[in-house]
N, CA, C and O atoms as a GROMACS GRO file, in nm:
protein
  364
    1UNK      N    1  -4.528   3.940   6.002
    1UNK     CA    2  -4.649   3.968   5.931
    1UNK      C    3  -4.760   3.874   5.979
    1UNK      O    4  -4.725   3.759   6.002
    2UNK      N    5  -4.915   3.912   6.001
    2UNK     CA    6  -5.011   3.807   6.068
    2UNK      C    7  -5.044   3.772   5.915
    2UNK      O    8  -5.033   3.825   5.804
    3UNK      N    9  -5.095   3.648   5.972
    3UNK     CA   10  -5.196   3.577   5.883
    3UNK      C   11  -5.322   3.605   5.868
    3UNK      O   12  -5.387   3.640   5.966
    4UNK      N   13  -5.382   3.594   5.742
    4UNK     CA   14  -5.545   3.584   5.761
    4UNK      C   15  -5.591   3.616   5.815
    4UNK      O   16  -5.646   3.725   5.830
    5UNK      N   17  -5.579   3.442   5.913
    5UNK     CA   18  -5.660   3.442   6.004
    5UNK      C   19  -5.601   3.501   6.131
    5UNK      O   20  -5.672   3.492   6.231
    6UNK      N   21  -5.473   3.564   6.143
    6UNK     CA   22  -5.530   3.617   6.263
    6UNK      C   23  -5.524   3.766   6.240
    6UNK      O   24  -5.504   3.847   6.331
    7UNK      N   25  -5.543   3.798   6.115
    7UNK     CA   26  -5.602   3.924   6.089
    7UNK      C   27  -5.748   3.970   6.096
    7UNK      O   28  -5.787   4.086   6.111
    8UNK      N   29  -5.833   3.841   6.081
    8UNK     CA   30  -5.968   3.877   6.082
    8UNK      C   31  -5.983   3.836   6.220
    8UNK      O   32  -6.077   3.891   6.278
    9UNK      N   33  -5.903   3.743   6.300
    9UNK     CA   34  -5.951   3.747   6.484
    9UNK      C   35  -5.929   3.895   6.544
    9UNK      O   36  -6.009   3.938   6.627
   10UNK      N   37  -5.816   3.978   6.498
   10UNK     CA   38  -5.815   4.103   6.524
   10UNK      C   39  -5.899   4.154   6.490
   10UNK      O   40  -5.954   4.238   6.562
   11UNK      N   41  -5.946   4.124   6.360
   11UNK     CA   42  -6.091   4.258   6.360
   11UNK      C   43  -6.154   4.225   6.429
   11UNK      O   44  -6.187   4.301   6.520
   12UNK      N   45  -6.204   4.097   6.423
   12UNK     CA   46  -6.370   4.043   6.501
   12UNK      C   47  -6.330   4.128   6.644
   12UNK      O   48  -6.398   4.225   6.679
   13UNK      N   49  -6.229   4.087   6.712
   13UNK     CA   50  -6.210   4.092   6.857
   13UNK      C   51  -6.252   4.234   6.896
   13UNK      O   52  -6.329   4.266   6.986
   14UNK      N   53  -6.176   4.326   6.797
   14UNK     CA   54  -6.242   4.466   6.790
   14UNK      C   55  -6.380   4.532   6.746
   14UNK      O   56  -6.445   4.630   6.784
   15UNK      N   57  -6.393   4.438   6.654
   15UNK     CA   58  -6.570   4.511   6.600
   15UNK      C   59  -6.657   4.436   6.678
   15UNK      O   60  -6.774   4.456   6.644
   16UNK      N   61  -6.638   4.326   6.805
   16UNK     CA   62  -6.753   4.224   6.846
   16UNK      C   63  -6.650   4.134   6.958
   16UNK      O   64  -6.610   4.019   6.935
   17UNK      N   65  -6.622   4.205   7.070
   17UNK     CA   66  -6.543   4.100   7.149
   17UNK      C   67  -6.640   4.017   7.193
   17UNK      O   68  -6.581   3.922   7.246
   18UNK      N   69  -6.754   4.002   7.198
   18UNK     CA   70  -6.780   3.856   7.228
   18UNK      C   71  -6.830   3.779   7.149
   18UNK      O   72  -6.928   3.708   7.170
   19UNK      N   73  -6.751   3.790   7.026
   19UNK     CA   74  -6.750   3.667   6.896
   19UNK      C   75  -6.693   3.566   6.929
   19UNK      O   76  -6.581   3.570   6.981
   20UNK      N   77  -6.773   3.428   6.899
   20UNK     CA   78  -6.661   3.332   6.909
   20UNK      C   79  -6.579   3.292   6.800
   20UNK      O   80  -6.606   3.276   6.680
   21UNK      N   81  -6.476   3.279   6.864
   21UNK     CA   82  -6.356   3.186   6.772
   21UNK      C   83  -6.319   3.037   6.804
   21UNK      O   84  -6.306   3.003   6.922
   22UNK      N   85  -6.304   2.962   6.719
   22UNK     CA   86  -6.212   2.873   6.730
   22UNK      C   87  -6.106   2.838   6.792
   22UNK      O   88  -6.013   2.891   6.730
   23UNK      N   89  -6.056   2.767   6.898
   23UNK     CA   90  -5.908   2.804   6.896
   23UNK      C   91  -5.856   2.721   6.835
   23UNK      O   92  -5.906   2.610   6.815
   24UNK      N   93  -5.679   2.782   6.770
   24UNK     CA   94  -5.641   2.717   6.722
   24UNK      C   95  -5.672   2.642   6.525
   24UNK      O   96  -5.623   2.548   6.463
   25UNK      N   97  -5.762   2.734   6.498
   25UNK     CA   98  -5.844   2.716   6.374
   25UNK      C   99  -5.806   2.869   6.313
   25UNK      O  100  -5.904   2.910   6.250
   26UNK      N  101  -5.720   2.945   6.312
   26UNK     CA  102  -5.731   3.083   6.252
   26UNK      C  103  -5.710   3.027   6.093
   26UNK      O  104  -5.727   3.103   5.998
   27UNK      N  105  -5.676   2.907   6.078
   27UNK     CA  106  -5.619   2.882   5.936
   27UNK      C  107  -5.739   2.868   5.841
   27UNK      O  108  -5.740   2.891   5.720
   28UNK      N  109  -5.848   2.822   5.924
   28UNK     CA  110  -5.967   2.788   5.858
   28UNK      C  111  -6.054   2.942   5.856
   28UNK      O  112  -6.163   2.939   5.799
   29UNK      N  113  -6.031   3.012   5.888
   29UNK     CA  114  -6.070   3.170   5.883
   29UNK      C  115  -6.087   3.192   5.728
   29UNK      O  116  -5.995   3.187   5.646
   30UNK      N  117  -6.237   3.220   5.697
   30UNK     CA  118  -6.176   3.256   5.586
   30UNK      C  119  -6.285   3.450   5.551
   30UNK      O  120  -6.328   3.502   5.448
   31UNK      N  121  -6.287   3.480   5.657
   31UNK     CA  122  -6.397   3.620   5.674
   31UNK      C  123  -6.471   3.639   5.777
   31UNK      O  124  -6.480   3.573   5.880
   32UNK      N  125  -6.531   3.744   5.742
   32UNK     CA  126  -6.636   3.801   5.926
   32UNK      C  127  -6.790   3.853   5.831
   32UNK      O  128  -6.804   3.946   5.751
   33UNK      N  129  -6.853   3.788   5.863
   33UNK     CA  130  -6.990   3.818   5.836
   33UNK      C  131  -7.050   3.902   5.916
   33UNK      O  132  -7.064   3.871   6.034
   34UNK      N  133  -7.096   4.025   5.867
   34UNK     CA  134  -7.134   4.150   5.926
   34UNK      C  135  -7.299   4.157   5.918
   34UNK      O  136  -7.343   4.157   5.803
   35UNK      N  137  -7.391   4.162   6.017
   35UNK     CA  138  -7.521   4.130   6.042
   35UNK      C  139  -7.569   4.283   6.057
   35UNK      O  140  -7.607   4.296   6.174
   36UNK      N  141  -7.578   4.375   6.003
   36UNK     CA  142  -7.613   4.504   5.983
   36UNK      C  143  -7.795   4.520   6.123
   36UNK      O  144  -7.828   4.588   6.220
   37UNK      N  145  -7.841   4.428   6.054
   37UNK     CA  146  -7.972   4.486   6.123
   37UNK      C  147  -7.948   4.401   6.275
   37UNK      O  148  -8.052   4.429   6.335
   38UNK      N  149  -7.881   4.330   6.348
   38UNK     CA  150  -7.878   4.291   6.472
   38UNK      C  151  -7.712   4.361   6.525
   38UNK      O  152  -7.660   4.340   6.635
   39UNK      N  153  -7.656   4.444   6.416
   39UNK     CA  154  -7.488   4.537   6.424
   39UNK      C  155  -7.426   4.429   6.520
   39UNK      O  156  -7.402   4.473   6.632
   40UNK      N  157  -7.390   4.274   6.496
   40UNK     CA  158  -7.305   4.216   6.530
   40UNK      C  159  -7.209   4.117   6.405
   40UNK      O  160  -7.270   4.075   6.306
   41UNK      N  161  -7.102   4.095   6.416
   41UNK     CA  162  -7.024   4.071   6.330
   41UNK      C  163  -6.998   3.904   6.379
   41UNK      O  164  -7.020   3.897   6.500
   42UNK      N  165  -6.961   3.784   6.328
   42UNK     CA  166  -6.877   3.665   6.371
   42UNK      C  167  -6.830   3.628   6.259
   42UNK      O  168  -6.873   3.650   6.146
   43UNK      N  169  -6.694   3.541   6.309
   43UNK     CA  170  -6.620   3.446   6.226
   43UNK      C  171  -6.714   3.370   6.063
   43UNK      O  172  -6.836   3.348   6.056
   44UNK      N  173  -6.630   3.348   5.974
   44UNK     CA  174  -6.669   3.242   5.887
   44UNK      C  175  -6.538   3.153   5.904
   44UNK      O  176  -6.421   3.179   5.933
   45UNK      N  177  -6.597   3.052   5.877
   45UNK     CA  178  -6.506   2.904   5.875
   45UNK      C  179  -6.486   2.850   5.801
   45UNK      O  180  -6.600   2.846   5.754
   46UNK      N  181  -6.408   2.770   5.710
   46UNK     CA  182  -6.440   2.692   5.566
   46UNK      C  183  -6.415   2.564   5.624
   46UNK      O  184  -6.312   2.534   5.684
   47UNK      N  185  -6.554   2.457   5.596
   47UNK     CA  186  -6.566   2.359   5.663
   47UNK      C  187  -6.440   2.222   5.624
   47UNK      O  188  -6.405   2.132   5.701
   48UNK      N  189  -6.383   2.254   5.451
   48UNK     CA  190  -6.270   2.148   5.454
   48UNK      C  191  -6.160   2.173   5.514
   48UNK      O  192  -6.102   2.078   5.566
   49UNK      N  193  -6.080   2.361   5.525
   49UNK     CA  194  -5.993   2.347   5.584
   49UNK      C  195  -6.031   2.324   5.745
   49UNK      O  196  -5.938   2.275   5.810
   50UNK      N  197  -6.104   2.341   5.790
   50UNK     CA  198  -6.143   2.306   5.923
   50UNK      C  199  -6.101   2.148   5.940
   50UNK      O  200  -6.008   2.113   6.012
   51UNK      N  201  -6.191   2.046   5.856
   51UNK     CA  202  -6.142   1.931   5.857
   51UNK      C  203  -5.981   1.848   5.834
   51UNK      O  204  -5.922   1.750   5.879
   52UNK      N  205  -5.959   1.946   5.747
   52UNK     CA  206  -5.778   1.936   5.675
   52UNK      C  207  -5.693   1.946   5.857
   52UNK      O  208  -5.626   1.859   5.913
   53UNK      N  209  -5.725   2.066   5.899
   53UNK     CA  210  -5.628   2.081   6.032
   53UNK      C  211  -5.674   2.011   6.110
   53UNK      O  212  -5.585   1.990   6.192
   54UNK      N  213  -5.782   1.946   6.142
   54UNK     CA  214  -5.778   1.779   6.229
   54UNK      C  215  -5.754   1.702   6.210
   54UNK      O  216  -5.745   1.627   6.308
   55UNK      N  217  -5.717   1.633   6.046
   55UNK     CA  218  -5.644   1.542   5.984
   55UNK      C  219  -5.486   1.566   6.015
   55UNK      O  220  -5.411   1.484   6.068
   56UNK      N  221  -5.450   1.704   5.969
   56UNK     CA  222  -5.302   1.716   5.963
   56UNK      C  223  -5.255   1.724   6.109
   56UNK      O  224  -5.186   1.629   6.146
   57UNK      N  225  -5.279   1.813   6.192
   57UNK     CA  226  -5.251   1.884   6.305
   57UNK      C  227  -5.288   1.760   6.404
   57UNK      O  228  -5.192   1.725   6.472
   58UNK      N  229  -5.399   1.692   6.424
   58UNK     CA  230  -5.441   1.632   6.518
   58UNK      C  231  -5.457   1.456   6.448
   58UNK      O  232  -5.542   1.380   6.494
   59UNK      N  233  -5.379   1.418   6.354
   59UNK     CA  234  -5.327   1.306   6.303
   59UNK      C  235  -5.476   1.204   6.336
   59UNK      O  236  -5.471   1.090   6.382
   60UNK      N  237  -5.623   1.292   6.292
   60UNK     CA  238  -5.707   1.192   6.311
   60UNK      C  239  -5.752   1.185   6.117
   60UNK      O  240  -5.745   1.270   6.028
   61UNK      N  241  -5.798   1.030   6.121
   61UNK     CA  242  -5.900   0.973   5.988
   61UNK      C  243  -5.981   1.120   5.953
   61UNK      O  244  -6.001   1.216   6.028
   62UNK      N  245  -6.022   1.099   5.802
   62UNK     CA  246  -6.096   1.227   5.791
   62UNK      C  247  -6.241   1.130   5.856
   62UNK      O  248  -6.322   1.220   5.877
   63UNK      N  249  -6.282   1.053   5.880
   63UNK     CA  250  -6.366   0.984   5.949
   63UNK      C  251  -6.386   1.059   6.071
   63UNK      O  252  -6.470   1.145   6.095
   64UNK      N  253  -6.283   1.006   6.154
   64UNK     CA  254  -6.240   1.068   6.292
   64UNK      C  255  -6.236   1.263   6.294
   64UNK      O  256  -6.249   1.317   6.403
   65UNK      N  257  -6.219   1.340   6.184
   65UNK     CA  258  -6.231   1.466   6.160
   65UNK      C  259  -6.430   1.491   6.174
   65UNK      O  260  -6.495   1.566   6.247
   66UNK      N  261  -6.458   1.429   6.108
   66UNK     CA  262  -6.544   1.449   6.001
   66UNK      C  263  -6.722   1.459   6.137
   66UNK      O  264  -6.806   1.548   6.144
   67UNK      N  265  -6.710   1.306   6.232
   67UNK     CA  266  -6.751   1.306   6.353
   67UNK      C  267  -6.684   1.407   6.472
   67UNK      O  268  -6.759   1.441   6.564
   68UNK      N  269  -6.538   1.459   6.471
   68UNK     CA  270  -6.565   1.531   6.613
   68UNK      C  271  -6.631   1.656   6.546
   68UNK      O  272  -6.721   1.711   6.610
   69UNK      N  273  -6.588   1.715   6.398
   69UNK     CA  274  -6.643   1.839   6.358
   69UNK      C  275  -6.836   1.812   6.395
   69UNK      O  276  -6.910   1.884   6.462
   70UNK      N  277  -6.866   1.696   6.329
   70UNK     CA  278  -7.024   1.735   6.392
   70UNK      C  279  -7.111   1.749   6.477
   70UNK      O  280  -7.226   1.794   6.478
   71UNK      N  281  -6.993   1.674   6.598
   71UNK     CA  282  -7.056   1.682   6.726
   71UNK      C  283  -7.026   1.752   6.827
   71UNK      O  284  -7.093   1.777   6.927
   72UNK      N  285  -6.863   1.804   6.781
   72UNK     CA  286  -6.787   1.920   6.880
   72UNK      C  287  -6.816   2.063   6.858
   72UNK      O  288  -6.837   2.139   6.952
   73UNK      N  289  -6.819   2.108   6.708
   73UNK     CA  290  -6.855   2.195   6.627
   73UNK      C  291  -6.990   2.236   6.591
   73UNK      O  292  -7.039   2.341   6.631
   74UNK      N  293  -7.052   2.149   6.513
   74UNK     CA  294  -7.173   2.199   6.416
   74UNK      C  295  -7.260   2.155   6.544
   74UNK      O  296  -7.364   2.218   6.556
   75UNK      N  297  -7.238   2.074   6.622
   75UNK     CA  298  -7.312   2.027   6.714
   75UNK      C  299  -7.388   2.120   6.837
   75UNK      O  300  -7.492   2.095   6.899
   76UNK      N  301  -7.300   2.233   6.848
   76UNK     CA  302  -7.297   2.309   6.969
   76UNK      C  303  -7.390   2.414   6.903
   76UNK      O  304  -7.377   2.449   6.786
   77UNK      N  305  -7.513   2.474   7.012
   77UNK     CA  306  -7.554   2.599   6.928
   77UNK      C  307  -7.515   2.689   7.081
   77UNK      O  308  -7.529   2.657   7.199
   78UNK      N  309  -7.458   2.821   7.013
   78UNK     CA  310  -7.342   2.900   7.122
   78UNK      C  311  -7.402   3.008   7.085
   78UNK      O  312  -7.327   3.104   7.103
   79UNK      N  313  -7.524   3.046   7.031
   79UNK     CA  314  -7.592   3.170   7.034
   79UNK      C  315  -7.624   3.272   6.899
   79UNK      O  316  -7.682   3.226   6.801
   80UNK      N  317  -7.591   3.380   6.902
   80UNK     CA  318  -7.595   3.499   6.802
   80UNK      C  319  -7.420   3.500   6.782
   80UNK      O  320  -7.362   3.535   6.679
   81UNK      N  321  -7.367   3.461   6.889
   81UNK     CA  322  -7.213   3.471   6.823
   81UNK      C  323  -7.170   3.366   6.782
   81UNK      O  324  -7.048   3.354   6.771
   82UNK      N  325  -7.226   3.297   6.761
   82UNK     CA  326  -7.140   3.157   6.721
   82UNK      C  327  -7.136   3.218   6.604
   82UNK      O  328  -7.211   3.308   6.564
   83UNK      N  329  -6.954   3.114   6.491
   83UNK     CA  330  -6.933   3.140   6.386
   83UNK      C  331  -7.032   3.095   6.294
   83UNK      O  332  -7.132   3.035   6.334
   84UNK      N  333  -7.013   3.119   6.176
   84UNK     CA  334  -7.072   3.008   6.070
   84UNK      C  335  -6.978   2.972   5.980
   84UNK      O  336  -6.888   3.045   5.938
   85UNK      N  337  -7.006   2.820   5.940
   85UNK     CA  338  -6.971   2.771   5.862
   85UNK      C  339  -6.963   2.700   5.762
   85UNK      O  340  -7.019   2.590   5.757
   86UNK      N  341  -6.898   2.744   5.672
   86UNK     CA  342  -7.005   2.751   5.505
   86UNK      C  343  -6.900   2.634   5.435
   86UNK      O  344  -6.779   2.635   5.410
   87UNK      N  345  -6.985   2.555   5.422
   87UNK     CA  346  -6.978   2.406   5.364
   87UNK      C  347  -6.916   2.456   5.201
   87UNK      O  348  -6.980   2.526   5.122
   88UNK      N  349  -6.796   2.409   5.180
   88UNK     CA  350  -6.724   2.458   5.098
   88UNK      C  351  -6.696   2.310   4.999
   88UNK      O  352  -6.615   2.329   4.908
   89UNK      N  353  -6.744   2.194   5.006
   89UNK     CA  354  -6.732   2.096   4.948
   89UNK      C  355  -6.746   2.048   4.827
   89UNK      O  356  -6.694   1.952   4.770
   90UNK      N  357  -6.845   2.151   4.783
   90UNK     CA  358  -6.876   2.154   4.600
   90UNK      C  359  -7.024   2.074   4.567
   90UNK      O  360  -7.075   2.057   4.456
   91UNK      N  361  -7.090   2.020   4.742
   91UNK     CA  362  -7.157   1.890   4.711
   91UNK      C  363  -7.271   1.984   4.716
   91UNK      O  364  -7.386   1.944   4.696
   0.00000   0.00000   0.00000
């Protein structure tokens, strides 16, 4: 049975192959935002589990999470397909 997330990389891949994804992040998948008036679709991300799987998976500080997410991630602008990702922190 797929997960989630790689149920919604299957859609994206199909409704928008040149969406970007994450690799390795399907866990942080949490939907596909559908842009009706430009008819392109990309990833959503949830920014703690994003951080959670660089803590757990990649055994860094949420410090060390917290800097590569802003400068590897939020840092990069990758166009009309880049994902978004919606700050899920409560703050």
């Amino acid at each position: 049975m797929m997960t989630k997330g790689e149920r919604i990389r299957d859609i994206l891949q199909n409704e928008n192959p040149e969406s970007i994804l994450y690799d390795g992040m399907d866990e942080a998948l949490m939907g596909i935002h559908r842009n009706s008036v430009e008819d392109r679709s990309v990833g959503v991300y949830s920014y703690i589990s994003y951080i959670s799987i660089l803590v757990d998976r990649d055994k860094m500080t949420e410090e060390e999470a917290v800097e590569f997410f802003d400068y590897n991630v939020e840092g990069l602008h990758l166009g009309k397909q880049q994902p978004l990702i919606i700050d899920d922190t409560g703050v």
